[in-house]
C-alpha positions in Angstrom: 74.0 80.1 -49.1 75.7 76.9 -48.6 77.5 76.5 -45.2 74.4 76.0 -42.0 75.8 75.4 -38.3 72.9 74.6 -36.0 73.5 75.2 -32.1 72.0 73.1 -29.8 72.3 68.6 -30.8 68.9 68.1 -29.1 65.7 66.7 -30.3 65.0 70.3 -32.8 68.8 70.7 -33.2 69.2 67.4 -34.8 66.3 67.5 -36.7 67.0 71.0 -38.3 70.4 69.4 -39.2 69.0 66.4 -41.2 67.1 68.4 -42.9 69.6 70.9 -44.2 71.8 68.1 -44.6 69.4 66.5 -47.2 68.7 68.9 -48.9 72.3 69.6 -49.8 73.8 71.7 -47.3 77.0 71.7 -45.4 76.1 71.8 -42.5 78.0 71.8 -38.5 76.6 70.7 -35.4 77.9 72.5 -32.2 76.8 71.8 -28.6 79.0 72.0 -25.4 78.1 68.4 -24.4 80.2 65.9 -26.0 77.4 63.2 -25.0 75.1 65.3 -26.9 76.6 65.2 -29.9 77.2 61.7 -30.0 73.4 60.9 -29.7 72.8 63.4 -32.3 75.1 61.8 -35.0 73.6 58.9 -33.9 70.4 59.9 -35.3 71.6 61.4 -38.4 73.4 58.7 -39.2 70.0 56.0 -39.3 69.3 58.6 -42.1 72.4 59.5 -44.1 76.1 58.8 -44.8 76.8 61.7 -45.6 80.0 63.7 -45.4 78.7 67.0 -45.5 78.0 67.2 -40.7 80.5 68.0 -38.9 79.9 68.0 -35.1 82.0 70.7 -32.9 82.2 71.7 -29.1 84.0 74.8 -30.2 81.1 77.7 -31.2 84.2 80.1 -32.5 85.3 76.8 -34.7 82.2 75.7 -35.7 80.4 79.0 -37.0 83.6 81.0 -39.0 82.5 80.0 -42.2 78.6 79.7 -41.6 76.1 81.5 -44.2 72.9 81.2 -41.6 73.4 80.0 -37.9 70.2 78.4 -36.4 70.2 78.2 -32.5 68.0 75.5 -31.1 68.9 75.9 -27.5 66.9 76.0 -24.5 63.6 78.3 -24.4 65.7 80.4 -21.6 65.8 84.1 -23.0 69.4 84.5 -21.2 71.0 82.0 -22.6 69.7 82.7 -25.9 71.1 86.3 -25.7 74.8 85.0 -24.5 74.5 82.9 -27.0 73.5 85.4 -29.9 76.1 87.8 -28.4 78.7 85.2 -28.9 77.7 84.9 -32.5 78.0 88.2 -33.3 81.7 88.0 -32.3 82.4 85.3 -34.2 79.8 84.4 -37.3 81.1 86.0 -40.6 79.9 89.6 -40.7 77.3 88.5 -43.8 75.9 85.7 -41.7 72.2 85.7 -41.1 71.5 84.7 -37.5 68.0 83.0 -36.6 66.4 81.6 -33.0 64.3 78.5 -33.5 62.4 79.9 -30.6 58.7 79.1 -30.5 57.7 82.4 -28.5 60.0 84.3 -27.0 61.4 87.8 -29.1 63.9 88.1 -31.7 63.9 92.0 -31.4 65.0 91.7 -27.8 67.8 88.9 -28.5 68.7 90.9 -32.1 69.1 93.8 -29.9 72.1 92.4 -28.1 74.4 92.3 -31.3 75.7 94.6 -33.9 73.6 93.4 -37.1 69.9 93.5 -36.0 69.2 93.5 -39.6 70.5 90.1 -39.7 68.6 88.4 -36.9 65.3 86.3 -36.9 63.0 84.0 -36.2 63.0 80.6 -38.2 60.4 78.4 -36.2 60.4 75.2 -37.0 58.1 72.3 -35.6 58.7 68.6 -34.3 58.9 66.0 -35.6 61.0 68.7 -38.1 61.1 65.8 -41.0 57.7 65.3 -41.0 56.6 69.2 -40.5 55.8 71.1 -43.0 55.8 74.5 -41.5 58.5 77.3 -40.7 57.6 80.4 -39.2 59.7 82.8 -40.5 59.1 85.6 -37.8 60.6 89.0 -37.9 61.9 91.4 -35.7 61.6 95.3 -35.6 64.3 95.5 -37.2 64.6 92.5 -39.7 65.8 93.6 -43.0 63.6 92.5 -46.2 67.1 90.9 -47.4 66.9 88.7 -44.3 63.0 88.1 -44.6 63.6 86.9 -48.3 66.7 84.7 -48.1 65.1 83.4 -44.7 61.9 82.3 -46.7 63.9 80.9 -49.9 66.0 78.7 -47.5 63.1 77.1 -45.9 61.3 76.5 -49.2 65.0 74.7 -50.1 63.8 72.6 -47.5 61.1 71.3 -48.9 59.0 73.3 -46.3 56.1 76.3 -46.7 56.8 79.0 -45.2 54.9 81.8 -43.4 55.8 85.7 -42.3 54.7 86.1 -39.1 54.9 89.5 -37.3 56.6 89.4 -33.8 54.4 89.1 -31.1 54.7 87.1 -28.1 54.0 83.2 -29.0 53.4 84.3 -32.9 51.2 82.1 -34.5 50.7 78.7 -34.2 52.8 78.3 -30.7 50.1 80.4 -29.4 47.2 78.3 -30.5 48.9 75.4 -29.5 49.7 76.7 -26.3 46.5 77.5 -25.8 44.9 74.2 -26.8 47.4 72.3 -25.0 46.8 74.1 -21.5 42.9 73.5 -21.8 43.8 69.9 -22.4 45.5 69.8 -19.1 42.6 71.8 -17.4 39.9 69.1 -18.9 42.1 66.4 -17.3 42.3 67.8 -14.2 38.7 68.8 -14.0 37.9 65.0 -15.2 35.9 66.0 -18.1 38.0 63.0 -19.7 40.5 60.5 -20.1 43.9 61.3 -21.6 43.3 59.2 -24.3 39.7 60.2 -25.0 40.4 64.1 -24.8 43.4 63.5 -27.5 41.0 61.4 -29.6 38.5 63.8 -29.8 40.8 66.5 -31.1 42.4 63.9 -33.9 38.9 62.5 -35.1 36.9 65.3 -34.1 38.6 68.2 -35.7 41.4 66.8 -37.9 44.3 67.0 -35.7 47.1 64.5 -36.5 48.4 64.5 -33.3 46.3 65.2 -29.4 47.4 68.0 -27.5 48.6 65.9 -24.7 50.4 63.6 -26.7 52.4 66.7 -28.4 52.5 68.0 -25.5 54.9 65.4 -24.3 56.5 65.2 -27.5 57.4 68.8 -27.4 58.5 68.0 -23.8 56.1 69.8 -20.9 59.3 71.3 -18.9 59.3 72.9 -22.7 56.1 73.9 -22.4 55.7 75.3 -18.9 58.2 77.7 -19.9 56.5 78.4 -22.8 53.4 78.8 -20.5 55.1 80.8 -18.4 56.4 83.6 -21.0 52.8 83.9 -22.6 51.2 84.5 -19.0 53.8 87.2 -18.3 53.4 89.0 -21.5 49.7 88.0 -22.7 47.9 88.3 -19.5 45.7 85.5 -17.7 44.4 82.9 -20.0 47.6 81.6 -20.3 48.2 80.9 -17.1 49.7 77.6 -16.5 47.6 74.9 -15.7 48.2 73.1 -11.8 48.8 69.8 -13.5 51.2 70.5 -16.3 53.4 72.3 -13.1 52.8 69.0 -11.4 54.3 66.8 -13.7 57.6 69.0 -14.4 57.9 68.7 -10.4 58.0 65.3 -10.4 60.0 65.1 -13.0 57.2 63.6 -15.4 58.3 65.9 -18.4 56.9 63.8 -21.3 58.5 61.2 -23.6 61.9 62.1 -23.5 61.4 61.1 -19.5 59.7 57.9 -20.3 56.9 59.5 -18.4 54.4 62.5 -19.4 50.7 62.4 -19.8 51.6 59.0 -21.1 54.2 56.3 -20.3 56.4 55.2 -22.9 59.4 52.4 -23.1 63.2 53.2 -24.0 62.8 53.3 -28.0 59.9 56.4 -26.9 57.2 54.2 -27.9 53.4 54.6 -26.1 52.6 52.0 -23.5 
């Protein structure tokens, strides 16, 4: 394996990309936004010179030579299907293709092309350079080919890897999930402050980051949706909490906003 192209130049986009890129892959960039691409070389680029990213508007162009596509798109099942479909038609016929969805199925999106075999799961976390996990989740139909050379390119990353079964939200996206929402509820019951609540999950039981403040790292218009899926197809305790669907109406949708649970400054720093 040699030649990655990610889809999608935002925030896990670009940060799937540095990683392949440093550890020695060639590696393409496509999203439709030209804007989007600029910011994402942009951010490479305070890490690397190197010549091995190329950045593309074109999908056809940008995937006919891939060995493993990575979408990092939108959690919209839709547009995750149109995009897979388009893959199909145009990725090399050996190319693995993988979601970096955090809970939504790759059975039903590997469905939709010819090579079902070929299609899965890699979910990675954010910040990807400093997380050390991928979730290498597999579909119904996933072949042990795809499950091997799947967990042999993470590990080229320098990450551990995990085989998760499919179910809706998998692993850790579930426990998040579910951490995060009760978070939300505590603050809007007023068992706590913001702060204090995070705190007490970082010093309290080892977390390096609170659920509020990843929360609006992972972006909460992210999460709702995220939120959303699990209460459709787990049942009631993950229902949304009022608050978190508060904040996305108002636009409040965490750091990439300026404005979450927290406020934070252009450079995405905490106020």
């Amino acid at each position: 394996m040699k030649n990655i192209t990610v889809i999608g130049a935002g925030t896990m986009g670009r940060g799937i990309a540095l990683a392949c890129v440093q550890a020695g892959y060639d590696v393409v960039v496509q999203d439709v936004s030209e804007e989007s691409l600029q910011r994402c070389e942009t951010y490479i680029r305070k890490f690397t010179d190197s010549v091995s990213i190329q950045f593309e508007t074109d999908l056809q162009q940008a995937v006919k030579s891939a060995d493993l596509v990575i979408e990092a798109v939108l959690e919209l099942m839709d547009l995750k299907v149109e995009i897979f479909k388009a893959l199909d038609t145009f990725a090399p016929p050996h190319a693995i293709l993988a979601t970096n969805t955090s809970t939504m199925s790759p059975t039903e999106i590997a469905s939709q092309t010819s090579r079902p075999g070929q299609c899965i799961a890699l979910h990675f976390f954010n910040p990807v350079h400093k997380m050390k996990l991928i979730e290498v989740i597999c579909g119904l139909e996933t072949s042990e080919e795809t499950i091997q050379t799947s967990m042999e390119f993470g590990q080229s990353l320098g990450k551990e890897c995990v085989k998760i079964n499919e179910f809706p939200g998998f692993a850790a996206g579930r426990m998040n999930c579910l951490i995060g929402n009760e978070a939300m509820n505590m603050v809007m019951e007023g068992v706590g402050s913001i702060e204090d609540i995070d705190k007490a999950m970082k010093l309290g039981l080892n977390h390096p980051m609170g659920p509020l403040e990843l929360a609006d790292l992972v972006g909460l218009d992210t999460r709702l949706r995220n939120m959303e899926y699990l209460y459709e197809t787990l049942g009631e305790k993950y229902r949304p909490c009022p608050i978190l669907k508060k904040y996305v109406k108002a636009g409040w949708i965490g750091k990439k906003a300026g404005r979450g649970f927290y406020r934070y400054d252009e450079e995405g720093n905490k106020l």
